[in-house]
C-alpha positions in Angstrom: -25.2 -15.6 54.5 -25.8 -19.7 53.8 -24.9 -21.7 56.1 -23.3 -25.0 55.0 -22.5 -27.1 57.8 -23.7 -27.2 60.9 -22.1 -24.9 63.2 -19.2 -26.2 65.3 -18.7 -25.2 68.7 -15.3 -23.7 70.0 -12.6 -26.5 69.3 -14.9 -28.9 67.4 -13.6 -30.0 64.3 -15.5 -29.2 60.9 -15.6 -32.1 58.1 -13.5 -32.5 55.0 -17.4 -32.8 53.3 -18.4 -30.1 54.9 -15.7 -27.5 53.5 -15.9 -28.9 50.5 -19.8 -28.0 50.3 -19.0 -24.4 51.1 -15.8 -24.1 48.8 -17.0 -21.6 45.9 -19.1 -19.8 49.0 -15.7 -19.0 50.7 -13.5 -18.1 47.7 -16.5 -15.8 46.7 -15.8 -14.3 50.4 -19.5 -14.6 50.8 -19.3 -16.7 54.8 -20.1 -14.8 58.2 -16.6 -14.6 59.8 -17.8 -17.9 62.1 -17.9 -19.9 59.2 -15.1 -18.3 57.5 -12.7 -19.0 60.5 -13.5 -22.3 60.9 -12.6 -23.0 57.3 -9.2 -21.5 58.2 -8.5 -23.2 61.3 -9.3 -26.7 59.5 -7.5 -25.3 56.4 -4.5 -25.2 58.4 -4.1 -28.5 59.3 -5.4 -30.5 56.5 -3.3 -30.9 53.6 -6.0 -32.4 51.5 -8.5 -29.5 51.5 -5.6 -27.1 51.3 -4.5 -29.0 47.8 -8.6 -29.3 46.9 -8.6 -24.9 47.9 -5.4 -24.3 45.7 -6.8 -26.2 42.6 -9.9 -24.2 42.8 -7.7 -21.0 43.1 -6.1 -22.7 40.1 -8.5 -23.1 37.9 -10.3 -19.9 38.8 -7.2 -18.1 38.0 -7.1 -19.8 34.5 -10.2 -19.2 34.1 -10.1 -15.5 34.6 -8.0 -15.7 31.8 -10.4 -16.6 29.1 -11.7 -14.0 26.7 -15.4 -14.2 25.5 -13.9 -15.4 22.5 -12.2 -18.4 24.2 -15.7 -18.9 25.8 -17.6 -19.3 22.5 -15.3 -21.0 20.6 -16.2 -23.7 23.0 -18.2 -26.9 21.6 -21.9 -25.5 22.5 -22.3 -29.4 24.2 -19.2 -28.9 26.1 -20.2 -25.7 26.8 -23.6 -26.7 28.1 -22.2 -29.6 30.3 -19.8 -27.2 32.0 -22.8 -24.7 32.4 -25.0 -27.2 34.3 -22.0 -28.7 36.3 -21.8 -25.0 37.8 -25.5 -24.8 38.0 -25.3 -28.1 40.0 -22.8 -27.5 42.3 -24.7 -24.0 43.7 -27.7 -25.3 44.4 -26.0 -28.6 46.0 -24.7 -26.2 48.6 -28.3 -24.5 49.6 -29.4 -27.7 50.2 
């Protein structure tokens, strides 16, 4: 599992920054349950990265949606931006 915060002991508080590193990590259920809990526990009491969580979910879900032909039908530059903007934001976790 990556790690993408440093780990917080019993009652510390994790950062906005640092759950927003690990979002697509934790949607793709891909944590250790330490990590995963304390994503929940901060989740629950801040309404900013429970909005930021539910627009992933959002877009995700819309997403999902697309057919292949959706996909290609895409401007190949626009295409290619959104391409490396995923690329990017992976590796920027596993820093």
């Amino acid at each position: 599992m990556r790690r993408f915060w440093r780990r917080t002991a019993p009652g510390e508080e994790m950062a906005c920054r640092e759950l927003v590193a690990a979002i697509t990590t934790y949607l793709d259920g891909e944590l250790d349950p330490p990590q995963r809990d304390s994503i929940r526990r901060h989740l629950a009491e801040c309404t900013g990265c429970s909005r930021v969580i539910d627009q992933f979910q959002r877009t995700i879900g819309a997403l999902g949606q697309l057919s292949t032909d959706d996909v290609q039908s895409l401007d190949p530059a626009v295409r290619a931006e959104l391409i490396e903007a995923f690329r990017a934001s992976r590796s920027a976790g596993t820093e």
